[in-house]
C-alpha positions in Angstrom: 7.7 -28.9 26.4 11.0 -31.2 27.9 13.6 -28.4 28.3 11.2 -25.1 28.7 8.8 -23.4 31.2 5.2 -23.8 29.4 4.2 -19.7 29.0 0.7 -21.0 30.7 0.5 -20.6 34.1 -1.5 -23.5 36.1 -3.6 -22.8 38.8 -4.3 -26.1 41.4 -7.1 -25.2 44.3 -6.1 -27.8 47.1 -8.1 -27.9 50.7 -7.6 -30.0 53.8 -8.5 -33.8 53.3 -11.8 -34.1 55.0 -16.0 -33.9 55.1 -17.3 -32.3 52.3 -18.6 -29.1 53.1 -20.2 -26.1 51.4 -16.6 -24.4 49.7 -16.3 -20.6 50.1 -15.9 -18.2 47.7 -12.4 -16.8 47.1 -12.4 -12.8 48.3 -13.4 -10.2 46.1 -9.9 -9.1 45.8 -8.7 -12.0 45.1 -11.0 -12.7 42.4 -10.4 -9.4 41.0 -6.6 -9.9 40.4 -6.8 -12.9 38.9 -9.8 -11.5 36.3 -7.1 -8.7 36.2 -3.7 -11.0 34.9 -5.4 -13.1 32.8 -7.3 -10.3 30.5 -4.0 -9.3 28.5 -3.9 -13.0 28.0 -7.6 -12.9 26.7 -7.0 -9.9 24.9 -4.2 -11.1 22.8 -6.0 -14.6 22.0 -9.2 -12.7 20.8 -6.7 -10.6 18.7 -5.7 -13.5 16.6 -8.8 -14.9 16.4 -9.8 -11.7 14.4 -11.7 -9.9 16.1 -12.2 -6.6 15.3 -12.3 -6.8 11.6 -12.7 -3.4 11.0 -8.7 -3.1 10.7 -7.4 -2.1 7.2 -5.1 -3.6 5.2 -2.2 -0.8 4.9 -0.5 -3.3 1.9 -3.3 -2.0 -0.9 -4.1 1.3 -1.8 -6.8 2.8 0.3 -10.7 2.7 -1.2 -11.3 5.4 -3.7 -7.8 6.4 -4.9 -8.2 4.5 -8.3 -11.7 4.9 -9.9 -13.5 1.4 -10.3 -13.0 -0.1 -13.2 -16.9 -0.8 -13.2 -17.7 3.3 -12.2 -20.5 4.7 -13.6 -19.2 7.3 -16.3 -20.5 9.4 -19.5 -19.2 9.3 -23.0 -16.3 11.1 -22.7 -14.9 10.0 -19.7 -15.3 5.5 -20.4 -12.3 3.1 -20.1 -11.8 3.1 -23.5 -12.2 6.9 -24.5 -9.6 8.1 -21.7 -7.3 5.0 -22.8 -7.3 6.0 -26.3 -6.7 9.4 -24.9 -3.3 8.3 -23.3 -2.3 6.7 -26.7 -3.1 9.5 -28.6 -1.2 11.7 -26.5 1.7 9.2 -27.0 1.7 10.3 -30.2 2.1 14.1 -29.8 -1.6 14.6 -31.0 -3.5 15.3 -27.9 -2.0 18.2 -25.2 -1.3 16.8 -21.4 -4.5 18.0 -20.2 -7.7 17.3 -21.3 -11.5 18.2 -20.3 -11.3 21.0 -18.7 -7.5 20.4 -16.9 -9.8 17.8 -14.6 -7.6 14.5 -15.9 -4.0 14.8 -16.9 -2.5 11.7 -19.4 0.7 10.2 -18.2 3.2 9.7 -20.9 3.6 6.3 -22.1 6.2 5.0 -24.8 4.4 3.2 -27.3 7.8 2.5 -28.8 9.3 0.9 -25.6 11.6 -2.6 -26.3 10.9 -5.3 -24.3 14.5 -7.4 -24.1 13.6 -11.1 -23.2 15.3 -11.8 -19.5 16.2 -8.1 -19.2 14.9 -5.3 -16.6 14.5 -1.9 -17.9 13.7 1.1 -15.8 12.3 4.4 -16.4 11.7 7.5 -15.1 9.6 10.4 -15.3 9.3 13.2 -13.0 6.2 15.0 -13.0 5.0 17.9 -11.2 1.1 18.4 -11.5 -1.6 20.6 -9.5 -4.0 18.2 -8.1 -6.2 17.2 -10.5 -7.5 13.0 -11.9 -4.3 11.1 -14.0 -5.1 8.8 -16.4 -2.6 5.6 -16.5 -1.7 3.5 -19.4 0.3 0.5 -18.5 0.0 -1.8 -21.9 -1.7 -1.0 -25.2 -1.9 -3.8 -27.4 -3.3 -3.4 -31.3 -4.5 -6.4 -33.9 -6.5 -6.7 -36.4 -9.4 -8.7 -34.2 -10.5 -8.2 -31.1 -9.5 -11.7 -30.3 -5.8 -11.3 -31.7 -5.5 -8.1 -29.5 -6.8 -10.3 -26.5 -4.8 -12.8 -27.0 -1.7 -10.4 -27.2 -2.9 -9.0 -23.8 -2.6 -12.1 -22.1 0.9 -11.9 -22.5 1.3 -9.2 -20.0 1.4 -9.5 -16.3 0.7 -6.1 -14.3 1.4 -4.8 -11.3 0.7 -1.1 -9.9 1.8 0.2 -6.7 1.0 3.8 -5.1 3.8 4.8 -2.5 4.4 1.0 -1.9 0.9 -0.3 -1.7 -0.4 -1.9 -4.5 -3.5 -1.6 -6.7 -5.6 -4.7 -6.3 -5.8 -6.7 -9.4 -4.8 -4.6 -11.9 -5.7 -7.0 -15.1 -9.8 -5.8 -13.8 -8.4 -2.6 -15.8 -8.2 -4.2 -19.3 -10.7 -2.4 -21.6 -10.8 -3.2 -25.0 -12.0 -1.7 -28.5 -12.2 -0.6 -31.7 -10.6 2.6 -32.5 -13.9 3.9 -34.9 -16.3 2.0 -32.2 -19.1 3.4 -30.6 -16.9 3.6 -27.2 -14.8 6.5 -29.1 -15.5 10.0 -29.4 -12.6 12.2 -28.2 -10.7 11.1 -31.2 -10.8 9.9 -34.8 -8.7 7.4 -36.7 -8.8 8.1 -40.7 -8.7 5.0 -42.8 -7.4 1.1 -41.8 -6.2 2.6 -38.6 -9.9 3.1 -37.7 -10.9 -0.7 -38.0 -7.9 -1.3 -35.5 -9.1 -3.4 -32.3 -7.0 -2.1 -29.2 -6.3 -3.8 -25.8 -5.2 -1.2 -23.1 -4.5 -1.7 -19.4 -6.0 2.4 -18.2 -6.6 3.2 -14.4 -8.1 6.8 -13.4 -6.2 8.0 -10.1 -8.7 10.2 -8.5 -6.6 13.3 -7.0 -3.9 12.6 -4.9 -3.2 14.4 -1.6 -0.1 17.5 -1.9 3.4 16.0 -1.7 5.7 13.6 -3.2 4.5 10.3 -4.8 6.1 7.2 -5.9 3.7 5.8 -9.0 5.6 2.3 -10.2 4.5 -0.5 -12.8 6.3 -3.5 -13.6 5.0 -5.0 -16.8 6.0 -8.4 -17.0 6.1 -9.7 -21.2 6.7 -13.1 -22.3 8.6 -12.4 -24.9 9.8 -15.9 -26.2 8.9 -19.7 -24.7 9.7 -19.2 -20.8 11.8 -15.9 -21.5 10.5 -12.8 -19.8 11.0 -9.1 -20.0 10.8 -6.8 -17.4 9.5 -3.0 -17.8 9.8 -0.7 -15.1 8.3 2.0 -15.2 8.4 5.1 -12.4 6.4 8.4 -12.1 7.9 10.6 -9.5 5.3 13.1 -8.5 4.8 16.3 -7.5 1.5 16.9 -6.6 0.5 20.5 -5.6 -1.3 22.0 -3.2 -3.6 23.6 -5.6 -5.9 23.1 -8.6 -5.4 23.4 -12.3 -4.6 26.8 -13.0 -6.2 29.4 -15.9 -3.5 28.3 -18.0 -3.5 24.8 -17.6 -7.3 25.1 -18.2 -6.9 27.0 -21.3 -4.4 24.2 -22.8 -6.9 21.7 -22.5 -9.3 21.6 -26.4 -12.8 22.2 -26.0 -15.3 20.0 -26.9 -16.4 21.7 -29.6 -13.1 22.1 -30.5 -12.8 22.5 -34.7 -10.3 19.5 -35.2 -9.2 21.8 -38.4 -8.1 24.3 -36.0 -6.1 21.5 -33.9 -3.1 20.9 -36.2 -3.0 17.7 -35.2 -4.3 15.6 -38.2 -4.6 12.6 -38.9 -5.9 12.0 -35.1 -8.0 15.1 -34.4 -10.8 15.3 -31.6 -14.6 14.8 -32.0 -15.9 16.0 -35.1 -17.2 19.7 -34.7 -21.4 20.0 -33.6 -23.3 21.9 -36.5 
């Protein structure tokens, strides 16, 4: 370029006008040097060009932290049962630990207001052995299915673990009927049964001992173009060791008698025979 040094170096071979003849080979040292200043150069150009695509992207959380929302999993631990799970413990009807103290439910306000073109932040600081957490981020509730997916389409997601974020979190949209067949952890007496719930749940599989930074902004349009900001931080603590015998014991059974829960109207699984 006019004005600058080019960064590439040109190399001219000139010889004595004259006969052709047979040209000999530059010495081995030679050679050798020249091999030696132009691999960094090499180096860096097969860099960019990719190669070594093994690297990992540090901007996402790594493989395996949050459980796929297409994992294979039994009745009580599906999408929908440990979303309704968080709900329910919203409400004050279902204790912090369930099955067995192996997932904890992180508190969610159900009763939150979303202020169009405001930002609202909060806080909760948990300490917790190390254990699974189950995550609500939205919960949505109409009378249809397609009412409560159209609600959910109002909601933009995202989740971030100590600054990397979740891939995609609107893959963790589950959706159901709170009597439906996904449901057995909990029971909904009368027209709040035939309710059809949308609910934005990840599993965190346990996270290593220390201090975490769990955030989600939940983006609402609230009115026309008019957006609402919720903020939402979970400063953890996570210990070094398991659920202990008392945080076992809090957990309900699942035999549990839901007339021994003092929890009606939403009670656990009906009690076996």
């Amino acid at each position: 370029m006019h004005g600058q040094r080019s960064h590439v170096r040109r190399y001219v071979c000139t010889r004595p006008k004259g006969p052709a003849g047979p040209v000999a080979a530059p010495p081995a040292g030679v050679a050798f040097a020249a091999v030696r200043r132009a691999l960094p150069f090499l180096l860096v150009v097969l860099a960019a060009a990719g190669w070594g695509t093994q690297r990992t992207d540090d901007s996402f959380v790594p493989p395996g932290t949050v459980r796929p929302p297409n994992a294979k999993t039994d009745m009580d631990t599906n999408p929908a049962n440990l979303a309704s799970a968080v709900v329910t413990h919203a409400f004050g009807q279902l204790p912090e630990y369930i099955d067995g103290a192996s997932l904890r439910l992180l508190p969610f306000d159900l009763f939150r207001a979303a202020q169009a073109s405001a930002r609202t932040l909060r806080t909760y600081r948990i300490t917790t052995p190390r254990t699974g957490l189950v995550l609500d981020t939205a919960v949505t509730s109409e009378l249809t299915a397609a009412e409560a997916r159209v609600d959910a389409a109002q909601y933009s997601i995202a989740v971030s673990l100590d600054g990397r974020a979740v891939r995609d979190p609107s893959r963790y949209w589950v959706f159901y009927r709170n009597n439906g067949p996904q449901i057995c952890r909990i029971y909904f007496p009368g027209d709040l049964g035939s309710l059809n719930m949308g609910a934005n749940s990840l599993v965190l599989r346990p996270l290593p001992p220390g201090r975490h930074l769990l955030r989600v902004v939940v983006r609402q349009r609230i009115a026309g173009s008019r957006t609402a900001t919720l903020v939402t931080d979970y400063v953890l603590r996570v210990l070094q060791r398991p659920p202990n015998a008392r945080e076992r014991a809090s957990a309900p059974p699942d035999d549990t008698n839901p007339a021994a829960l003092g929890n009606q109207p939403l009670v656990l699984r009906t009690p076996r025979p």
